[in-house]
C-alpha positions as CSV (number, residue, x, y, z in Angstrom):
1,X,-1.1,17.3,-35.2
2,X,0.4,14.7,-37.7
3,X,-1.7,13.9,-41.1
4,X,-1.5,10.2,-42.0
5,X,-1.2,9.6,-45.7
6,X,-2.2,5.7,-46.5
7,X,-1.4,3.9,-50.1
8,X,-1.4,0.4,-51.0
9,X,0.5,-0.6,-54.1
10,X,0.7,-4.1,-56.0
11,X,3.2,-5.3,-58.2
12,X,1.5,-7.2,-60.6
13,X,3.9,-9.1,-63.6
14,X,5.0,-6.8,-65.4
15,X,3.2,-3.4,-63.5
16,X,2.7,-1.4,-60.4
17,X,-1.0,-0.4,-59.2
18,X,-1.4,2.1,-56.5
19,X,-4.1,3.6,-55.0
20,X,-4.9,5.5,-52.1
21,X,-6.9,4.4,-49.0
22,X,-9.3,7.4,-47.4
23,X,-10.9,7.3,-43.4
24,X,-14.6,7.1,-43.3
25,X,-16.1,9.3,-41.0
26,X,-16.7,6.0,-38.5
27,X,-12.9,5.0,-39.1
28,X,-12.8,2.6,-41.3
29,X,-10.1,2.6,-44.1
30,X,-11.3,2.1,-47.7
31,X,-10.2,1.7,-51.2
32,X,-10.1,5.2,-53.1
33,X,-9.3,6.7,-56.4
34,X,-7.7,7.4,-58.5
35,X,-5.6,4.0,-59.2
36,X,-2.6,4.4,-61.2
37,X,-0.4,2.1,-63.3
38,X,3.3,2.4,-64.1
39,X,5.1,0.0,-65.9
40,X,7.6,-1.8,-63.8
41,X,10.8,-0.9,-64.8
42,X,9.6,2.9,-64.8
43,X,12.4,5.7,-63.8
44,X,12.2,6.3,-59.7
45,X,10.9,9.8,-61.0
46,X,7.9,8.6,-62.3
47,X,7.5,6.1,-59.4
48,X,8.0,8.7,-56.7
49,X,5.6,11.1,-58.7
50,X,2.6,8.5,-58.7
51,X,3.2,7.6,-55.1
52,X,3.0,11.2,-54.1
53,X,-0.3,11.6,-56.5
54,X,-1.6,8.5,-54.3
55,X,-0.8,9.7,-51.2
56,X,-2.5,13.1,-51.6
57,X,-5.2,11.4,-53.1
58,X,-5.7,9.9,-49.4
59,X,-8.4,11.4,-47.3
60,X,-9.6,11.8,-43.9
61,X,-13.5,12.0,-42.8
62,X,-15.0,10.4,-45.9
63,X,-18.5,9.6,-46.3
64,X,-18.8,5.9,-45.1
65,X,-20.2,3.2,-47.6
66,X,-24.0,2.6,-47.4
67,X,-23.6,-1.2,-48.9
């Protein structure tokens, strides 16, 4: 069985936001934290790094929003 890891990242001016997406328990992705900010012209290092945080960060079976 394969575990699916979801991220989105934006690049914004001068920045890069990620952030991790999680599965509610009825399947429905959603925005999770945390939400981290590197500067654009960051070394890969530090890019790679805060993408792997993002991705663990990702969950499966979370409780689904009630609003």
């Amino acid at each position: 069985m394969s575990t699916l890891a979801v991220a989105t990242v934006y690049l914004r001016r001068d920045v890069i936001l990620l952030h991790p997406m999680s599965m509610t328990i009825h399947g429905v992705w959603i925005f999770s934290e945390p939400c981290l900010r590197t500067a654009i012209n960051c070394a890969d290092a530090e890019l790679g790094e805060a993408l792997h945080q993002t991705l663990d960060a990702s969950k499966k079976n979370v409780p689904h929003p009630t609003q």
